[in-house]
PQR file of N, CA, C, O and H, with PARSE charges and radii, in Angstrom:
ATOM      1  N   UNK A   1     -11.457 -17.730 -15.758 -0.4000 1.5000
ATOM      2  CA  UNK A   1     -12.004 -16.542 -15.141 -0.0000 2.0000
ATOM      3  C   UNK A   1     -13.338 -16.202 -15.786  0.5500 1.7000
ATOM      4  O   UNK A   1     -13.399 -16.195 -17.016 -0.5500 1.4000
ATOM      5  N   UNK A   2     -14.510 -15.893 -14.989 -0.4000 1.5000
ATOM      6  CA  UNK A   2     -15.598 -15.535 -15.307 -0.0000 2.0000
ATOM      7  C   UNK A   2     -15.710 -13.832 -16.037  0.5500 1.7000
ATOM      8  O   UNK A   2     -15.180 -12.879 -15.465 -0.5500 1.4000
ATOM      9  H   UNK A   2     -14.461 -15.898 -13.990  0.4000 1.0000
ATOM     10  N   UNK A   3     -16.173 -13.739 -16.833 -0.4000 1.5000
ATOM     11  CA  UNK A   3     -16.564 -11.936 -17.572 -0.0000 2.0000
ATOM     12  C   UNK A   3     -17.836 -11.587 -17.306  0.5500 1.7000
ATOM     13  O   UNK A   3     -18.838 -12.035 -17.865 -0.5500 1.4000
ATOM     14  H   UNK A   3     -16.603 -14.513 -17.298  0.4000 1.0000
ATOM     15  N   UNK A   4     -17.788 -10.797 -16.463 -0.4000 1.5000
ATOM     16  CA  UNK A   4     -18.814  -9.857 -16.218 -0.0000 2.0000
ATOM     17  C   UNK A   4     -19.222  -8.678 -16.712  0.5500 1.7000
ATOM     18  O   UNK A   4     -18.334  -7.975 -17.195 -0.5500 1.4000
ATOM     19  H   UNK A   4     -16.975 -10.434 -16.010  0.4000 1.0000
ATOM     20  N   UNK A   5     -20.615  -8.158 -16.727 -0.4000 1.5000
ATOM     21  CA  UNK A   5     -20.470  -6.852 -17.534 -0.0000 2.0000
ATOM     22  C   UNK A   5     -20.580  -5.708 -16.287  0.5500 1.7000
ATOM     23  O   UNK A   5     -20.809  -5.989 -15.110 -0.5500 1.4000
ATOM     24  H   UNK A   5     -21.336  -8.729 -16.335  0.4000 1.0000
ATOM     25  N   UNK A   6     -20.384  -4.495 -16.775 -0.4000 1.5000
ATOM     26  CA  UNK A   6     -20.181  -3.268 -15.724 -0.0000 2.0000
ATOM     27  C   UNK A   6     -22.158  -3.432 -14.837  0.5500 1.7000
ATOM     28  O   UNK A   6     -22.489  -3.413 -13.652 -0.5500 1.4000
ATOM     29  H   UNK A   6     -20.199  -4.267 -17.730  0.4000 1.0000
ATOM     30  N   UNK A   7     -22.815  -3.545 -15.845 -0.4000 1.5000
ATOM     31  CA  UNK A   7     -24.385  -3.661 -15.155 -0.0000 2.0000
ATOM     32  C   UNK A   7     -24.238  -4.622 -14.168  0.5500 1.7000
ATOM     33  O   UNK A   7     -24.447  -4.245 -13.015 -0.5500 1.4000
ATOM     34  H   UNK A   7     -22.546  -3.560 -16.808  0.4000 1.0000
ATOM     35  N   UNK A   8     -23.703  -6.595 -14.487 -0.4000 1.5000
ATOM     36  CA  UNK A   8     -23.479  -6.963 -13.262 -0.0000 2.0000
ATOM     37  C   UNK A   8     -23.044  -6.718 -11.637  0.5500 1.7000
ATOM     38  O   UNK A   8     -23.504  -6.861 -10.504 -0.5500 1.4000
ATOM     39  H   UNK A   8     -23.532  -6.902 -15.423  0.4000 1.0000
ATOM     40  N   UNK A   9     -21.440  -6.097 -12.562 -0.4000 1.5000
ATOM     41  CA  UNK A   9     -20.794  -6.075 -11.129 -0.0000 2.0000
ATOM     42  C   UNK A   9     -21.899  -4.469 -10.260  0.5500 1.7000
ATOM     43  O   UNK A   9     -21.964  -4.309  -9.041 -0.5500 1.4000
ATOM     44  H   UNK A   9     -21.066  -5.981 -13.482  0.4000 1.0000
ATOM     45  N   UNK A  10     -22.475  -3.706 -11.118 -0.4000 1.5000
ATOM     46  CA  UNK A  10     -23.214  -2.843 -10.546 -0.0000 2.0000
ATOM     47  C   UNK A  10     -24.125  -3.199  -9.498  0.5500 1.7000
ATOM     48  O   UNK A  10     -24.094  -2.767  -8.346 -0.5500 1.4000
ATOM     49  H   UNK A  10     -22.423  -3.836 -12.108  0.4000 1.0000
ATOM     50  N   UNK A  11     -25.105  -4.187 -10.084 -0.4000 1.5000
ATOM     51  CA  UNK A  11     -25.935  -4.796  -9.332 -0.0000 2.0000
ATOM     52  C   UNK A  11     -25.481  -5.413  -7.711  0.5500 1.7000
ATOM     53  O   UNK A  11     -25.917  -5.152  -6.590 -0.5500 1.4000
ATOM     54  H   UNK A  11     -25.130  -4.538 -11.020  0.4000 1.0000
ATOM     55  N   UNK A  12     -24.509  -6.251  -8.154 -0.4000 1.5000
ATOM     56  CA  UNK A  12     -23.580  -6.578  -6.873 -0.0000 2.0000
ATOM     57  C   UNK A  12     -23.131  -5.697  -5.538  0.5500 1.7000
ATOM     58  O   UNK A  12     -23.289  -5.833  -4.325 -0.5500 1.4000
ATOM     59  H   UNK A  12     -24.155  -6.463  -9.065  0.4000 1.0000
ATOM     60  N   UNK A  13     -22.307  -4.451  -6.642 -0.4000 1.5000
ATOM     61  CA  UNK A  13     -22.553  -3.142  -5.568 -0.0000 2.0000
ATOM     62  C   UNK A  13     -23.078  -2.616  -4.762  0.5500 1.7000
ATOM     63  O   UNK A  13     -22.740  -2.302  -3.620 -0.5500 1.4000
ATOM     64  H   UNK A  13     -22.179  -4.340  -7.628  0.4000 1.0000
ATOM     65  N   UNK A  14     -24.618  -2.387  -5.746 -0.4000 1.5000
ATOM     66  CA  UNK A  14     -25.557  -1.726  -5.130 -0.0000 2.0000
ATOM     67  C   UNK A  14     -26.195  -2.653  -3.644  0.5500 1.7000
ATOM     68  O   UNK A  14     -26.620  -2.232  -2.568 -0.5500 1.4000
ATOM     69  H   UNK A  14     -24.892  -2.642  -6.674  0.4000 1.0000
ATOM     70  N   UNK A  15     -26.038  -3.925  -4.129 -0.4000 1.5000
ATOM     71  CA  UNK A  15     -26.872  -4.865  -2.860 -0.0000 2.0000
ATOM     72  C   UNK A  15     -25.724  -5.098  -1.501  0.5500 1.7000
ATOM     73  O   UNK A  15     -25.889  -5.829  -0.524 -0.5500 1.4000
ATOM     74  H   UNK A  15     -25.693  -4.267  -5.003  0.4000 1.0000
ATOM     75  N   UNK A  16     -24.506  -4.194  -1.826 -0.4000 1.5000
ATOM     76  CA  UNK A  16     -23.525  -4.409  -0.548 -0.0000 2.0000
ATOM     77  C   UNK A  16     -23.238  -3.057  -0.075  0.5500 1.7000
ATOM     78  O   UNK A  16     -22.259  -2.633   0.538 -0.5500 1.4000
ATOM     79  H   UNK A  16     -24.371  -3.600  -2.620  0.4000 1.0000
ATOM     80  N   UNK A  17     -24.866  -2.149  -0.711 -0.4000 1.5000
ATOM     81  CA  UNK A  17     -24.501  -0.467  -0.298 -0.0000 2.0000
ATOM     82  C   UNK A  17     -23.709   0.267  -0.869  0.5500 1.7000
ATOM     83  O   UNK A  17     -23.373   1.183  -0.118 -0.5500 1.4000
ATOM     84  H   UNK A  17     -25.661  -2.493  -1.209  0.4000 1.0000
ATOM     85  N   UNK A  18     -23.317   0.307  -1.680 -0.4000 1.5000
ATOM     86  CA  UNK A  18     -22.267   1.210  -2.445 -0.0000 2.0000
ATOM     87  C   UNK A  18     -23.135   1.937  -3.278  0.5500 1.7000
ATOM     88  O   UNK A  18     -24.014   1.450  -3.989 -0.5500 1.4000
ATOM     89  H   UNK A  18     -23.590  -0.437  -2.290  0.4000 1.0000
ATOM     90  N   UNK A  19     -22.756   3.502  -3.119 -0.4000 1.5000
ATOM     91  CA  UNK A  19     -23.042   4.313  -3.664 -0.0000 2.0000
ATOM     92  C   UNK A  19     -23.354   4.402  -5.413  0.5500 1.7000
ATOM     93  O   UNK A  19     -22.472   3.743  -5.964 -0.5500 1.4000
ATOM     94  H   UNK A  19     -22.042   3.898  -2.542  0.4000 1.0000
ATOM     95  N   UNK A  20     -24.080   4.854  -6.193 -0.4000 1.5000
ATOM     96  CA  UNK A  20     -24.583   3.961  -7.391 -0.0000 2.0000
ATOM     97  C   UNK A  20     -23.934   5.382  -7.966  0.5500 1.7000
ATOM     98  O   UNK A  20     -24.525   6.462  -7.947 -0.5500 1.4000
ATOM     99  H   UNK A  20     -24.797   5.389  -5.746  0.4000 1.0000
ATOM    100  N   UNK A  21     -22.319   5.108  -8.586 -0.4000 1.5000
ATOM    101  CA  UNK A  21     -21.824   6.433  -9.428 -0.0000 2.0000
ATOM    102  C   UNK A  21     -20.495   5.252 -10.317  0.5500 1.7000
ATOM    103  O   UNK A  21     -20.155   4.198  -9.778 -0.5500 1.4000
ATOM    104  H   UNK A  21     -21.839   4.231  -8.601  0.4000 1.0000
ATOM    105  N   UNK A  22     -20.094   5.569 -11.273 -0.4000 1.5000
ATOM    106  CA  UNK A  22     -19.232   4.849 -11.253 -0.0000 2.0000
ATOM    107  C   UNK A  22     -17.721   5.156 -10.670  0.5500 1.7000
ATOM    108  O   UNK A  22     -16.870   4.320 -10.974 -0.5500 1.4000
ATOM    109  H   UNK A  22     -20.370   6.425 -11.711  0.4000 1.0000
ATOM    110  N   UNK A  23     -17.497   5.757 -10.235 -0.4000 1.5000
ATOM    111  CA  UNK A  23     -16.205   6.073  -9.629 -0.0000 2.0000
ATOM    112  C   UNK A  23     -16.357   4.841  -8.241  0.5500 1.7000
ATOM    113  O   UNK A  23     -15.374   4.114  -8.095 -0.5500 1.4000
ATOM    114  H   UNK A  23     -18.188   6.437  -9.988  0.4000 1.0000
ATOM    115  N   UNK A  24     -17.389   4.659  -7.402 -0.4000 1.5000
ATOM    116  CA  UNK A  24     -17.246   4.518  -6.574 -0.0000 2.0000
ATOM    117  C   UNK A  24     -17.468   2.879  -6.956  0.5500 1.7000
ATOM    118  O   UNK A  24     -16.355   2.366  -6.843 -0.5500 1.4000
ATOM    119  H   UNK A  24     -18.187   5.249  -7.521  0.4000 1.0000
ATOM    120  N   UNK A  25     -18.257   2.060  -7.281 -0.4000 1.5000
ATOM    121  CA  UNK A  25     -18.365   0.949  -7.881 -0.0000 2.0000
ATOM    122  C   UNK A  25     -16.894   0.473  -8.452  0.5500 1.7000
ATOM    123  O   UNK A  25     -16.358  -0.575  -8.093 -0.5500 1.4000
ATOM    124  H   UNK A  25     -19.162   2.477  -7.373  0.4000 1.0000
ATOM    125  N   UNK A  26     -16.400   1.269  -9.263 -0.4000 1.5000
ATOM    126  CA  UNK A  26     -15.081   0.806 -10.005 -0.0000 2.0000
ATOM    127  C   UNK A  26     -14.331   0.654  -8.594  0.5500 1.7000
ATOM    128  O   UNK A  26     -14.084  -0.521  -8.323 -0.5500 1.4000
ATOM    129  H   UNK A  26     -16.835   2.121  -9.555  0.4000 1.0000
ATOM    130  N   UNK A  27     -13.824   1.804  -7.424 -0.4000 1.5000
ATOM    131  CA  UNK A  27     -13.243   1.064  -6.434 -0.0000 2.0000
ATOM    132  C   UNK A  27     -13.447   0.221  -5.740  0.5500 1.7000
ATOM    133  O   UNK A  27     -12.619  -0.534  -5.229 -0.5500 1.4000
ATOM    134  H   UNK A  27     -14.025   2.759  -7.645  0.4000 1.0000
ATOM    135  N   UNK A  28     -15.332   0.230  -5.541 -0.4000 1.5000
ATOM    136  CA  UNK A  28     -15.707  -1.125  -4.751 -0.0000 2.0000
ATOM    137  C   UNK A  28     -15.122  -2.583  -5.443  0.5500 1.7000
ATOM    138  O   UNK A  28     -15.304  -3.568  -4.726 -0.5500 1.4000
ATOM    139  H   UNK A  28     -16.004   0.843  -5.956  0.4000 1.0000
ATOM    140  N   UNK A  29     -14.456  -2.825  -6.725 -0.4000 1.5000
ATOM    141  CA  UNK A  29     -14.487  -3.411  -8.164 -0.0000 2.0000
ATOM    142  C   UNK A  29     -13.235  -3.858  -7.683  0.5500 1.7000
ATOM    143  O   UNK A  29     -13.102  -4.991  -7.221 -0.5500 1.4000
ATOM    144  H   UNK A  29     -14.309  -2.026  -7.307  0.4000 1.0000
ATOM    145  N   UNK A  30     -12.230  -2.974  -7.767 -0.4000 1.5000
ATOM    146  CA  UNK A  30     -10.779  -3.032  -7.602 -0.0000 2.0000
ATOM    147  C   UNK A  30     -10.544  -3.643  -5.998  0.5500 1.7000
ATOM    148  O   UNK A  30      -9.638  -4.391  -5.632 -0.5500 1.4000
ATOM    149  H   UNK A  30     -12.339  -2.053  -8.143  0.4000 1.0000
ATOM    150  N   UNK A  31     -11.500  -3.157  -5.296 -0.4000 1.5000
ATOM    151  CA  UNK A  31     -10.914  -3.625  -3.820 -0.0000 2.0000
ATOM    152  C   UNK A  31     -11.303  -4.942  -3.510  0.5500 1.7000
ATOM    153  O   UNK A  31     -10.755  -5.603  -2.627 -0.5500 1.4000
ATOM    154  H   UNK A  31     -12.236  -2.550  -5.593  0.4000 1.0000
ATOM    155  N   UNK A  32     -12.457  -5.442  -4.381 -0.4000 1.5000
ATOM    156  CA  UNK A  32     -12.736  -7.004  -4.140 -0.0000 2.0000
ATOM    157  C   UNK A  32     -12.118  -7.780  -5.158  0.5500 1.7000
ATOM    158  O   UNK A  32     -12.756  -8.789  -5.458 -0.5500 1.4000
ATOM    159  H   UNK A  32     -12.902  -4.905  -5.099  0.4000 1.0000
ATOM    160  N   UNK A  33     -10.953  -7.575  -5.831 -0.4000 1.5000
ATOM    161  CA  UNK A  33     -10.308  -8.424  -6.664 -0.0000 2.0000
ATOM    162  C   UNK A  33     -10.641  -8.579  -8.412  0.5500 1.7000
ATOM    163  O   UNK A  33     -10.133  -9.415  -9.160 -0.5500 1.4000
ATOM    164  H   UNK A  33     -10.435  -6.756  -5.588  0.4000 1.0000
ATOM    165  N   UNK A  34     -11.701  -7.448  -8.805 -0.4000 1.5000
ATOM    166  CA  UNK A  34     -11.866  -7.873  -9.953 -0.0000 2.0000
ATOM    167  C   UNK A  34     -11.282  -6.796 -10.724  0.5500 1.7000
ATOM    168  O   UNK A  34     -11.084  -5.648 -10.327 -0.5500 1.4000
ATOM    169  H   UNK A  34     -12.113  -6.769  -8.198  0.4000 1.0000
ATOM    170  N   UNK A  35     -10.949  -7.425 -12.208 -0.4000 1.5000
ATOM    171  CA  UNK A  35      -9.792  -6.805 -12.977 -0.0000 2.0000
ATOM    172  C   UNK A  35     -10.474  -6.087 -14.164  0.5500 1.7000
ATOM    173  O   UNK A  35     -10.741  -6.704 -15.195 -0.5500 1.4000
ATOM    174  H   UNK A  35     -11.109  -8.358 -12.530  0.4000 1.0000
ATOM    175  N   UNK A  36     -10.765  -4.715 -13.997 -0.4000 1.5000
ATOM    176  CA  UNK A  36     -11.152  -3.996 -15.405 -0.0000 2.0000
ATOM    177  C   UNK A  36     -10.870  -4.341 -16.750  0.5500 1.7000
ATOM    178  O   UNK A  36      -9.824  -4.982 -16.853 -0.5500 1.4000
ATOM    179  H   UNK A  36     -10.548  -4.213 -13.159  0.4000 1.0000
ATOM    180  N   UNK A  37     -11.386  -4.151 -17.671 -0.4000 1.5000
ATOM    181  CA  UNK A  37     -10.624  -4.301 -19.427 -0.0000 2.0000
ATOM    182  C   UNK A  37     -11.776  -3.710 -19.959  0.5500 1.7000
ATOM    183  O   UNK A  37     -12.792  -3.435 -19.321 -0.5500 1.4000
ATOM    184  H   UNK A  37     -12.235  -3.630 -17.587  0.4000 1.0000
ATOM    185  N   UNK A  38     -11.620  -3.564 -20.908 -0.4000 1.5000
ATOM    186  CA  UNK A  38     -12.318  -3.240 -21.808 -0.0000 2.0000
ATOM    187  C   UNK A  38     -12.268  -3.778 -23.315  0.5500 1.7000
ATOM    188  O   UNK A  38     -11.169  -3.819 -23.869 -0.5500 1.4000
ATOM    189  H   UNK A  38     -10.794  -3.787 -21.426  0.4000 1.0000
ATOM    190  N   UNK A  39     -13.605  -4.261 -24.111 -0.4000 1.5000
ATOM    191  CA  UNK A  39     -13.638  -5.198 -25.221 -0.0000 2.0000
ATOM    192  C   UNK A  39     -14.250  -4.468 -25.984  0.5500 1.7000
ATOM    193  O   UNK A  39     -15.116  -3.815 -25.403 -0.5500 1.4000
ATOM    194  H   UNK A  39     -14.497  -4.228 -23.661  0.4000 1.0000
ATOM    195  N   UNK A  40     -14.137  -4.202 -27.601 -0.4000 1.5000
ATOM    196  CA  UNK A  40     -14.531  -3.078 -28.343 -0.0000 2.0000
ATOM    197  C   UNK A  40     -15.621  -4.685 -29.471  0.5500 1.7000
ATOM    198  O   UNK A  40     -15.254  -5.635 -30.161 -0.5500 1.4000
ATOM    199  H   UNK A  40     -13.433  -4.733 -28.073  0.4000 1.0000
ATOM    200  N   UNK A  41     -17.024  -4.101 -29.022 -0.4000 1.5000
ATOM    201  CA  UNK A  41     -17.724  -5.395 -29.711 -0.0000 2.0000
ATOM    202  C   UNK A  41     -18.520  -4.661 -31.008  0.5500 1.7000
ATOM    203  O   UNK A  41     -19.021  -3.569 -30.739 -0.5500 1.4000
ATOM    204  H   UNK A  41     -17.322  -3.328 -28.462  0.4000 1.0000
ATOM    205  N   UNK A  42     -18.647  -5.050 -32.088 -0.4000 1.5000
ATOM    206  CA  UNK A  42     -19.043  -4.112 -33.420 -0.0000 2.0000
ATOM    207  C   UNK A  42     -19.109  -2.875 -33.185  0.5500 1.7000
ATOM    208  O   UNK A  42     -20.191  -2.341 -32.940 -0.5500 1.4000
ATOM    209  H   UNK A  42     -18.240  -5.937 -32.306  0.4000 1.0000
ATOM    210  N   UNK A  43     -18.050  -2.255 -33.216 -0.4000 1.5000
ATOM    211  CA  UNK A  43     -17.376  -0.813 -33.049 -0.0000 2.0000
ATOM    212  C   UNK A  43     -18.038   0.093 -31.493  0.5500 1.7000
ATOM    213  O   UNK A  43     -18.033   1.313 -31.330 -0.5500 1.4000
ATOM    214  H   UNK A  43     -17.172  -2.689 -33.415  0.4000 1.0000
ATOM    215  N   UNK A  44     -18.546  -0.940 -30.543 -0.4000 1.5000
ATOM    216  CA  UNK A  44     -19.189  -0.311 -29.444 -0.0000 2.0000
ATOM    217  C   UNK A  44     -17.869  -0.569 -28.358  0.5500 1.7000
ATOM    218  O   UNK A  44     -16.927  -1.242 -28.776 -0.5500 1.4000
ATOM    219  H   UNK A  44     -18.549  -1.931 -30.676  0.4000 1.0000
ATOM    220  N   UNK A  45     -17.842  -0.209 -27.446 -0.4000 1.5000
ATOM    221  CA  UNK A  45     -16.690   0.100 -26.698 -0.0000 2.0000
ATOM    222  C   UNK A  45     -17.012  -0.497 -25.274  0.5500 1.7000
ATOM    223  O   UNK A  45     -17.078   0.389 -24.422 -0.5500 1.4000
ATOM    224  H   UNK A  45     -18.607   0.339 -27.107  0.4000 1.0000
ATOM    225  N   UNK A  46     -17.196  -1.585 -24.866 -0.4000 1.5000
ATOM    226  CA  UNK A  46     -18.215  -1.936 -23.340 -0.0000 2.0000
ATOM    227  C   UNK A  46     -17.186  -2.189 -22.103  0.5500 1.7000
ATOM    228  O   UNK A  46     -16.185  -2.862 -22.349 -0.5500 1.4000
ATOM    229  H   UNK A  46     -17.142  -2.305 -25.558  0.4000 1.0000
ATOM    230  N   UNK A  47     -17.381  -1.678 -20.770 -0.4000 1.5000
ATOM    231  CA  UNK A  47     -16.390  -2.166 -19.711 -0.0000 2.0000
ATOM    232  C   UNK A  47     -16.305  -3.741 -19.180  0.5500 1.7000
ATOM    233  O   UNK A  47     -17.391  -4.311 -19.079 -0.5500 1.4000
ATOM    234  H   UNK A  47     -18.194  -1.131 -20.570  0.4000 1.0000
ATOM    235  N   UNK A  48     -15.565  -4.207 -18.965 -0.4000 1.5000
ATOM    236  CA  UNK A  48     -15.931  -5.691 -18.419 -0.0000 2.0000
ATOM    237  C   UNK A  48     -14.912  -5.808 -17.226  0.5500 1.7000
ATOM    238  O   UNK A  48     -13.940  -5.082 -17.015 -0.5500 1.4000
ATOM    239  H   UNK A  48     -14.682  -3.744 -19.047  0.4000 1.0000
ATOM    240  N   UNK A  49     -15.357  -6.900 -16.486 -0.4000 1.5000
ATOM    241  CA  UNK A  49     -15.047  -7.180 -15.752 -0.0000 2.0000
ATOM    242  C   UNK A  49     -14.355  -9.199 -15.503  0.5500 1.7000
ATOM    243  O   UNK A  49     -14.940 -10.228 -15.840 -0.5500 1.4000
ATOM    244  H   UNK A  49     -16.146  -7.489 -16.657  0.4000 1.0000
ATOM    245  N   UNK A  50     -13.270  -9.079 -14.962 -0.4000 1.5000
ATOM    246  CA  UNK A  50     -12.749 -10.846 -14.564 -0.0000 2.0000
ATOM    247  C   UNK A  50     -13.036 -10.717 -13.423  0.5500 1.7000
ATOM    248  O   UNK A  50     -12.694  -9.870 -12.597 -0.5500 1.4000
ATOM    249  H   UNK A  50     -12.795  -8.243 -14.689  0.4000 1.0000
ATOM    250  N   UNK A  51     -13.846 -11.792 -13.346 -0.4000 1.5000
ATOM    251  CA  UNK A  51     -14.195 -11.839 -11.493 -0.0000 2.0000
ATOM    252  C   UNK A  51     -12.684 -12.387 -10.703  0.5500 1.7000
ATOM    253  O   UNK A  51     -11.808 -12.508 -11.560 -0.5500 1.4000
ATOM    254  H   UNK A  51     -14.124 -12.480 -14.017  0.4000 1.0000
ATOM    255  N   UNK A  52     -12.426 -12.570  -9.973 -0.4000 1.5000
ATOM    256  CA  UNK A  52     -11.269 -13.019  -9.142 -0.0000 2.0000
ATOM    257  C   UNK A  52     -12.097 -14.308  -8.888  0.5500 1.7000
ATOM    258  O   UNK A  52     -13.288 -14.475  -8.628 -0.5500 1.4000
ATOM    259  H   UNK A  52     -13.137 -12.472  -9.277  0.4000 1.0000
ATOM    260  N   UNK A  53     -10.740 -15.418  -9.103 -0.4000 1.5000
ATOM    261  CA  UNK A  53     -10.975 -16.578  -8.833 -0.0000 2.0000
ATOM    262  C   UNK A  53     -10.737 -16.689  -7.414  0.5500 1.7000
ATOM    263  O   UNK A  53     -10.294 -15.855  -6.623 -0.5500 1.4000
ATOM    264  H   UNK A  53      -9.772 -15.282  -9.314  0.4000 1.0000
ATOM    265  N   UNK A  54     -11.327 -18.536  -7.151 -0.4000 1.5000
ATOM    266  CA  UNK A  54     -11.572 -18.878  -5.816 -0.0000 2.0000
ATOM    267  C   UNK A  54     -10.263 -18.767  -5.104  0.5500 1.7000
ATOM    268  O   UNK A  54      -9.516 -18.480  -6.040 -0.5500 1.4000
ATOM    269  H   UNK A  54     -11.686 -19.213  -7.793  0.4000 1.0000
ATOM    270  N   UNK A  55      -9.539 -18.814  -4.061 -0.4000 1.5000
ATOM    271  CA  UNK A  55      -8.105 -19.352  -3.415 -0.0000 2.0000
ATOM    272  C   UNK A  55      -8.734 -20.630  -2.956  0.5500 1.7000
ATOM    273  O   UNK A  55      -9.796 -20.871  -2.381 -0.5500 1.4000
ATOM    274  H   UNK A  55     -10.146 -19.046  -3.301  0.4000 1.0000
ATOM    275  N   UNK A  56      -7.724 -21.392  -3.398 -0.4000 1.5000
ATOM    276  CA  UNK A  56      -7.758 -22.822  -2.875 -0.0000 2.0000
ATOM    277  C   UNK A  56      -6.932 -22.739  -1.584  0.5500 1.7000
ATOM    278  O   UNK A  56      -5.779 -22.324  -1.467 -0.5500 1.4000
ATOM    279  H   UNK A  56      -6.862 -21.196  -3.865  0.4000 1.0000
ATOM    280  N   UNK A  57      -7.990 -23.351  -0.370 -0.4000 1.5000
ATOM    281  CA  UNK A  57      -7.028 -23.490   0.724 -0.0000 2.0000
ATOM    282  C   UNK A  57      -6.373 -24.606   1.243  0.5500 1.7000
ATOM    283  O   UNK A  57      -5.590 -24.479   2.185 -0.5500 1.4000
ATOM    284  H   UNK A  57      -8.927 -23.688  -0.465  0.4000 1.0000
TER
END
């Protein structure tokens, strides 16, 4: 699984129209398959993102 940062998947958002807040991004986030976490990197606290893998058909 690919890790994305919250600025990525933002960017992504913004270019499919979604409103630029994070409430609304985080659902745009959740409804296209990607999985929140959060990673605490020298005591900083950053959101990330797992992109959803391909389905093999």
């Amino acid at each position: 699984m690919q890790l994305l940062t919250y600025e990525e998947i933002r960017e992504k958002a913004l270019l499919q129209g979604i409103s630029d807040n994070k409430v609304s991004i985080g659902m745009w986030a959740s409804l296209k398959g990607y999985i929140k976490t959060r990673k605490q990197i020298k005591k900083k606290v950053y959101t990330m993102y797992y992109a959803p893998q391909a389905q093999p058909n």
